[in-house]
C-alpha positions in Angstrom: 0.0 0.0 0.0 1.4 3.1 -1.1 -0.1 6.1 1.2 2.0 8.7 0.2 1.7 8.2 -3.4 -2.2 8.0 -3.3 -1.5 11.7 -1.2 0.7 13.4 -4.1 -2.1 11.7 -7.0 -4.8 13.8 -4.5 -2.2 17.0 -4.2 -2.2 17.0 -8.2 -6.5 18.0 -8.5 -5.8 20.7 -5.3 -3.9 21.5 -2.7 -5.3 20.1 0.9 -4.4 19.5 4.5 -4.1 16.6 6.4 -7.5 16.3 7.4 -8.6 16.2 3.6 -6.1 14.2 2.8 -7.4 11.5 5.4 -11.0 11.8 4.3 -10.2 11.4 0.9 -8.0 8.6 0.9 -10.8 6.4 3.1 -13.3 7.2 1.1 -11.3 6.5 -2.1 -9.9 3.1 -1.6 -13.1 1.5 0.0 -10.4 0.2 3.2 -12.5 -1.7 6.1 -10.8 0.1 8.7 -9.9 4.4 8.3 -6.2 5.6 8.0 -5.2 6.4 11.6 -4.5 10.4 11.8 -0.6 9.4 12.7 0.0 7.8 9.7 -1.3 10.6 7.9 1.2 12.8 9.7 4.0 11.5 9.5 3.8 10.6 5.4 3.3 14.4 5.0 6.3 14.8 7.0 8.2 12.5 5.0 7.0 13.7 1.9 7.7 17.2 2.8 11.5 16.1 3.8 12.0 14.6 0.7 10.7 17.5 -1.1 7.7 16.0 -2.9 5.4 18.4 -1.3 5.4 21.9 0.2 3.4 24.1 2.7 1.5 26.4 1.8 1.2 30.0 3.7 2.3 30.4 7.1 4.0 26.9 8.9 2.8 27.8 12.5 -0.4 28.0 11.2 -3.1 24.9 13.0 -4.2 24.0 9.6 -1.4 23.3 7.3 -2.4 23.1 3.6 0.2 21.3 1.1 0.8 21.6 -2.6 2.8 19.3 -4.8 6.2 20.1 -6.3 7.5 19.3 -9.6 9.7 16.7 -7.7 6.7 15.1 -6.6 5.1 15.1 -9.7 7.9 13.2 -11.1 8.0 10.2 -8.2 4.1 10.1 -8.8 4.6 9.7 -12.4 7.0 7.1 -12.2 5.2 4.9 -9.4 2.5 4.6 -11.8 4.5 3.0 -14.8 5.8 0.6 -12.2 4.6 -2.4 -12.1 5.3 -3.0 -8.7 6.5 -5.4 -6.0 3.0 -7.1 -5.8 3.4 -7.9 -9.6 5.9 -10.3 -8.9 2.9 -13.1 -8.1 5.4 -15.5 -6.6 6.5 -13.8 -3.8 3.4 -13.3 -2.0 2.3 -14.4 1.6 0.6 -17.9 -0.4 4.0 -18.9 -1.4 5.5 -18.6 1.9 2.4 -21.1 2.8 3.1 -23.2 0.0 6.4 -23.5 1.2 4.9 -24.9 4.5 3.3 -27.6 2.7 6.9 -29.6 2.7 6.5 -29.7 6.5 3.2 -30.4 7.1 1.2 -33.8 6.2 -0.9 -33.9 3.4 -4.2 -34.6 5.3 -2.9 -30.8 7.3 -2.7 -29.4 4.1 -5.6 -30.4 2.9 -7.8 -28.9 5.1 -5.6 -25.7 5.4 -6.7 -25.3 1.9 -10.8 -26.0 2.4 -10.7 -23.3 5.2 -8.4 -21.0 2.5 -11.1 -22.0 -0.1 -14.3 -21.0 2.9 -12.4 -17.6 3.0 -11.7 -17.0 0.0 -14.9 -17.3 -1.1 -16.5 -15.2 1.6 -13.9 -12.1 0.7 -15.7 -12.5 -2.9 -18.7 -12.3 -1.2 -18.5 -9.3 0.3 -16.8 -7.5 -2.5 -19.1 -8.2 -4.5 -21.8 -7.0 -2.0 -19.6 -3.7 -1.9 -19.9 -3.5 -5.7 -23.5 -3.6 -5.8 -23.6 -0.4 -3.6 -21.1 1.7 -5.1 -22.5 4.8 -5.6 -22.6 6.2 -9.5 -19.9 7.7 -10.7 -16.8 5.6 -9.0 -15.0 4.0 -11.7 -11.8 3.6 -9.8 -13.6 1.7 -7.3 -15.4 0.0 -9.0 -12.2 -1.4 -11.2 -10.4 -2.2 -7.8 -13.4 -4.0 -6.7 -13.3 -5.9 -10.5 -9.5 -6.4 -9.6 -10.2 -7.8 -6.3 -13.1 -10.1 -7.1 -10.8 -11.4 -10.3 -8.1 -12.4 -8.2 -10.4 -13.8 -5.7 -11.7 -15.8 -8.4 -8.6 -17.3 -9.6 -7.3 -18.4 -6.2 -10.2 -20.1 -5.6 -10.2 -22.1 -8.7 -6.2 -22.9 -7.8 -7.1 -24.1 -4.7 -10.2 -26.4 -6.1 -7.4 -27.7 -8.2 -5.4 -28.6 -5.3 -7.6 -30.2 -3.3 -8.8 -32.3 -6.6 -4.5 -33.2 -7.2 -4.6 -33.5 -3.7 -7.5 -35.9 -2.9 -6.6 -38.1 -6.5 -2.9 -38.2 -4.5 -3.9 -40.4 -1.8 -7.0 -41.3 -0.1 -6.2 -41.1 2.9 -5.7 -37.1 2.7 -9.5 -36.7 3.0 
């Protein structure tokens, strides 16, 4: 999750303070629970040291307002032709799991996956449900809902496909 780069996209349509920031941000990205008002802070400190944004008008001021910099344009810019750590689809917390599987039996295993499967399927549940109630007019929601509920999708097919390679493997796993 990339806080401070969704702030600069935000900084780019006007400038705001950290309170707008905040609002924005949880409403944008549809998160369960809000972005704590310390975390806020201190990525508009950091950006602010590292010269991607700047204060506005006077810095003793209670409400400070921030505005993009060129510098910060160009980090935004070049996050978003990145594809990314999470594009590396091996590396994620499944493999580490997957890993597991050499130490575990396959009957464990087994019913690891039928619980992954269970909650798997109720995440697509309720992003779906999410979808349904997005208000007009959201189409970056609704595409990160579409992207969610795809990927949902194809895990649980992998892991039917599992537990079919794994159940045809012995029968003494189920």
């Amino acid at each position: 999750m990339s806080v401070k780069h969704i702030f600069l996209a935000l900084l780019t349509v006007e400038d705001l303070h950290g309170y707008d920031l905040k609002q924005r941000y949880d409403s944008l990205l549809l998160h369960e629970s809000e972005l704590n008002f310390g975390q806020v802070y201190s990525t508009l400190n950091r950006l602010e040291r590292d010269g991607f944004i700047a204060l506005l008008g006077n810095p003793e001021s209670e409400k400070k307002v921030y505005t993009i910099t060129p510098l910060g344009r160009g980090e935004l810019t070049h996050w978003l032709v990145s594809p990314g750590k999470e594009s590396m689809v091996l590396y994620d917390e499944l493999s580490y799991k997957l890993a597991a599987m050499d130490i575990l039996s396959q009957k464990e295993f087994f019913q690891i996956l039928q619980a992954y499967k269970k909650q798997l399927v109720k995440e697509m549940q309720l992003l779906t449900k999410k979808k349904l109630t997005l208000p007009q007019g959201h189409l970056g929601a609704k595409l990160l809902l579409d992207r969610g509920i795809l990927k949902l999708e194809a895990d649980i097919s992998w892991t039917e496909k599992c537990l079919e390679l794994l159940e045809k493997e012995g029968d003494a796993v189920c």
